[in-house]
N, C-alpha and C positions, 0 to 999 in steps of 0.2 A: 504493500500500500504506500509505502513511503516511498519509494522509486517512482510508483508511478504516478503520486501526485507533485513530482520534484518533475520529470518529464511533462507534465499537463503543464507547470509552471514553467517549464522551460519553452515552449508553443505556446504558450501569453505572452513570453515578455520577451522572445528572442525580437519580437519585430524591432523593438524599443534600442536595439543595439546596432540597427539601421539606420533608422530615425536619426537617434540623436548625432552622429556623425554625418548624415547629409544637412541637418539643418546648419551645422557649422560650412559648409562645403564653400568653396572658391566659385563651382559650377555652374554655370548661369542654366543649369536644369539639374534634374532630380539625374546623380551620377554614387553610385557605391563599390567599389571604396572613392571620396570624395579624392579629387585631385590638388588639394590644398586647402588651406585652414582661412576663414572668414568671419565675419560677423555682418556681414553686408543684411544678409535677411533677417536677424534682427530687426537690424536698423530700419532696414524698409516694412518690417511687422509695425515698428512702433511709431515713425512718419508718415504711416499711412491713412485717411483720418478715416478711409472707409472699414481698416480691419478696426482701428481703435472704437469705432464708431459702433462695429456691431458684436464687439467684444462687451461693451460695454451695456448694450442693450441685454444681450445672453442674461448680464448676470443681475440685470435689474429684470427681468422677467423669471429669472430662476428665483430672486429671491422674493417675489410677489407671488410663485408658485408655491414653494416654501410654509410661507404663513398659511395661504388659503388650506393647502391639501394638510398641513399638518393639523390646522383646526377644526377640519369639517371632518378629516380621517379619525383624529379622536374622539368627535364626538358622536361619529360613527359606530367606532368601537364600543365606547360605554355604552350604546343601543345593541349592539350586538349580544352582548357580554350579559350588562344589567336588564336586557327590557323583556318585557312579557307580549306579545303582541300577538295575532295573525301573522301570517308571511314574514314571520323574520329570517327564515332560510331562506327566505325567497331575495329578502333584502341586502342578503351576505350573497347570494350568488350574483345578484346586480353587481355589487359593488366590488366582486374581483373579473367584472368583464373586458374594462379594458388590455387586463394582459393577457386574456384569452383570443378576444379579436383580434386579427391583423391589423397591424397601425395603417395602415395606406385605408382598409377601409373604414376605421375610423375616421378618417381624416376628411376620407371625400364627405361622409356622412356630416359631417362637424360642417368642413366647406358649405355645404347645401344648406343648412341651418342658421349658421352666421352669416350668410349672403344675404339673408333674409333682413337678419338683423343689424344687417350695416356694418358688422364687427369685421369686416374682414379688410388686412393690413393695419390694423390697430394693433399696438401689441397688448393694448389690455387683452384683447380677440385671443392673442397667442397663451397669454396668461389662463385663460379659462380653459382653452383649449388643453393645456399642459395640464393644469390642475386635475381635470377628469381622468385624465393619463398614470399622475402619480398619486392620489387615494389609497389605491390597491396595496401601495409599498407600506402608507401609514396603517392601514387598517389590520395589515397581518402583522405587522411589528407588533401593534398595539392593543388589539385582539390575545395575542398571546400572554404580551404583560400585563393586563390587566385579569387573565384566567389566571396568575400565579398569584397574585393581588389579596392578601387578608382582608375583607371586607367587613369585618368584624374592628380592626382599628378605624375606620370610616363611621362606624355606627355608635363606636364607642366614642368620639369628638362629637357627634350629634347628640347625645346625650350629654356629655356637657355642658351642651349649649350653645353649641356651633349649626349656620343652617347648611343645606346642601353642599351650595358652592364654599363654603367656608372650610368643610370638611375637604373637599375635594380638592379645592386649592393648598391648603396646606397639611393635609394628610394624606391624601392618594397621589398628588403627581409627586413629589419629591423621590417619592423608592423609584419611581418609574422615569425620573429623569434620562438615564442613558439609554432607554427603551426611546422615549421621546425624541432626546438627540439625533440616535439612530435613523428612526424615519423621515428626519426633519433634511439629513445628510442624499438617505436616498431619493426626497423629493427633489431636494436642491439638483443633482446629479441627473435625475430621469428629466428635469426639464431642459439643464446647461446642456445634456449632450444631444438632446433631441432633434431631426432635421428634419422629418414627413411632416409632423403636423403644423411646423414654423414653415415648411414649401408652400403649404394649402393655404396657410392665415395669413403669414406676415406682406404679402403681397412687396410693396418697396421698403418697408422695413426688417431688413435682412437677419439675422442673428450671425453668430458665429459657424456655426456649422452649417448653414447654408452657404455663406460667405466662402467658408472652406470649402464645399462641394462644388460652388462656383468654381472656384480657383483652380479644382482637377480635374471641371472639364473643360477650361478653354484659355490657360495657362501651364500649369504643370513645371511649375519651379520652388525650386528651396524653400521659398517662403512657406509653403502649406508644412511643410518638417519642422520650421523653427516655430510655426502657431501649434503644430501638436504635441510638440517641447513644453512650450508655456502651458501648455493644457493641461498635458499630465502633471507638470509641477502645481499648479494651479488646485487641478484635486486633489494632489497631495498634501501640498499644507494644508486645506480646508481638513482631510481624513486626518492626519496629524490634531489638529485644534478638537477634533469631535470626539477624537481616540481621550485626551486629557480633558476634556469638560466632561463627556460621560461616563472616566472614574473618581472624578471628584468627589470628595465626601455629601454623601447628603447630609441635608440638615437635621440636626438632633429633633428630638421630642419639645413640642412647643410646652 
């Protein structure tokens, strides 16, 4: 098992040992092994105001995806988990269908909809669009943790003298912080790297990996290695930050 999940790891990441040596390349195209050492595509990554432009859209969209999916995914959860209803199977199988569907025919579907509603090339449009997309990731993080969840400390702050939201706010999410983080990392990620449903929405507001898709189909130079440099570094430090907030101590007993 351990060879062959060292072999599976080594087919992820050998691409990354290509990569990062063209992005530095002298080559005025995509050349391996790189014929000399550069920083030129950098430079043209970060002078260029249309990458900076939908870099930075990516990550104002990812992080407006983020909030939404992280708080409508848990309060999904606690409907899944705590509620009594009719169709709540019925409600948990809705809400893991976007990653059942094909994205492409999500997307046309979504397209058809928000044509309707004007939303389309607006990245709020992209936002909702992404948000339906990444639910799935909070709802099974969070579904889980809150199934491990003593719900008898919840009841016991209710008695106290605490109401609902009083309890819940600082007696259930706190154990569940790196459950939370978790989801909050996978929404962020399922929207930065997403390109079907930002093709169908964003119309001339481009993201990042649109941008980049552009680029390999009617350029095909360095630069697209030195953006998927930044990127993977990009989610690395974000995994880094989420790895040290979600072992942080919780907080004691109020």
């Amino acid at each position: 098992m351990f060879a062959f999940t060292a072999l599976v790891l080594l087919f992820l990441m050998a691409p990354l040992v290509v990569v990062f040596p063209m992005s530095l390349s002298s080559s005025s195209y995509l050349q391996f092994p790189p014929p000399g050492w550069s920083l030129r595509w950098y430079e043209q990554y970060f002078t260029d105001s249309t990458w900076i432009d939908a870099t930075l859209r990516s990550i104002k969209v990812a992080l407006a995806t983020t909030v939404l999916a992280t708080v409508l995914g848990t309060a999904l959860s606690f409907s899944l988990v705590r509620g009594r209803y009719p169709g709540k199977e019925f409600v948990n199988q809705i809400s893991l269908m976007p990653l059942i569907v094909p994205v492409i025919i999500y997307s046309i579907a979504v397209y058809g909809w928000f044509g309707q509603l004007k939303l389309i090339g607006l990245w709020q449009g992209i936002v909702l669009g992404h948000t339906v997309h990444a639910i799935p990731f909070v709802v099974i993080i969070m579904t889980a943790a809150l199934r491990t969840f003593d719900i008898a400390q919840e009841h016991a702050a209710m008695s106290l003298g605490a109401n609902r939201a009083q309890a819940i706010w600082h007696v259930t999410l706190p154990p569940l912080r790196p459950s939370l983080i978790s989801a909050a990392f996978l929404a962020f990620i399922s929207s930065f790297d997403e390109l079907v449903v930002a093709m169908f929405l964003g119309g001339s507001n481009m993201t990042l990996p649109k941008k980049m898709f552009d680029n390999i189909v009617n350029e095909i130079d360095p630069t697209i290695a030195a953006v998927s440099v930044i990127q993977v570094v990009l989610v690395t430090v974000i995994l880094i930050l989420v790895s040290k907030l979600g072992s942080g101590a919780v907080p004691t007993e109020r």
